[in-house]
C-alpha angles and dihedrals in degrees: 000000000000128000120258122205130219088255101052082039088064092041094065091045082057109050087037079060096048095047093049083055093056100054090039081062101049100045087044083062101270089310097195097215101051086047096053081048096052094045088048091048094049096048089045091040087055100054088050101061094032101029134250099270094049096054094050086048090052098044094042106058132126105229082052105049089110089047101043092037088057094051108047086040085059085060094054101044079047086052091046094057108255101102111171097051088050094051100051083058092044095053092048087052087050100053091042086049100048098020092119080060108070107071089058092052083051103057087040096053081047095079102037103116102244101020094043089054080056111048091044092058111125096251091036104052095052089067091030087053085044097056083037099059080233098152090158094070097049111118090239122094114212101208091062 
């Protein structure tokens, strides 16, 4: 595999963290603090595992300003106390900023042993190839 430093060790810890407090604060019915928390813990929790330059490179692109507007604007409507309405923006800045990740969690949650069983069932994979880009898995064959 590949090495992974203390620092990167932390930062997943972090963002595992972060993530835990979100949906804390959802279940919890949109409680505003847990969600601040969660939000703090996963951005710091992704500078630590990619580095701080290249977060700020990622956030800050141009191709990405609506994204990562979206998404740093759903904080601070979740700061400012209205938290489901920030975090409907905040979700929609989420999926346009790691959108291009998704097909490659996907293939990775695919061969986990119990989920993977789950997201290959015949009703399930068509929606999950769909969110994933997989046109090579689709039932129809081109060529017919």
């Amino acid at each position: 595999m590949f090495q992974t430093t203390d620092s990167q060790k932390i930062g997943i810890a972090l963002v595992g963290f972060g993530a835990a407090f979100l949906v804390l604060g959802v279940i919890l019915l949109f409680d505003k603090g847990l969600l601040a928390i969660g939000n703090i813990l996963f951005l710091s929790g992704l500078a630590f595992v990619i580095g701080l330059n290249r977060t700020f490179r990622f956030f800050f692109q141009w191709h990405k300003l609506r994204a990562t507007a979206s998404f740093f604007g759903g904080i601070l409507v979740v700061l400012f106390g209205w938290p489901i309405i920030g975090m409907i923006i905040e979700i929609y800045g989420f999926v346009l900023l790691f959108s291009g990740f998704f097909p490659f969690v996907i293939s990775f949650i695919r061969r986990l042993p119990i989920i993977g069983s789950v997201l290959n069932l015949p009703g399930i994979s068509k929606y999950v190839d769909r969110i994933a880009g997989d046109t090579s898995r689709s039932n129809i064959d081109p060529e017919s």
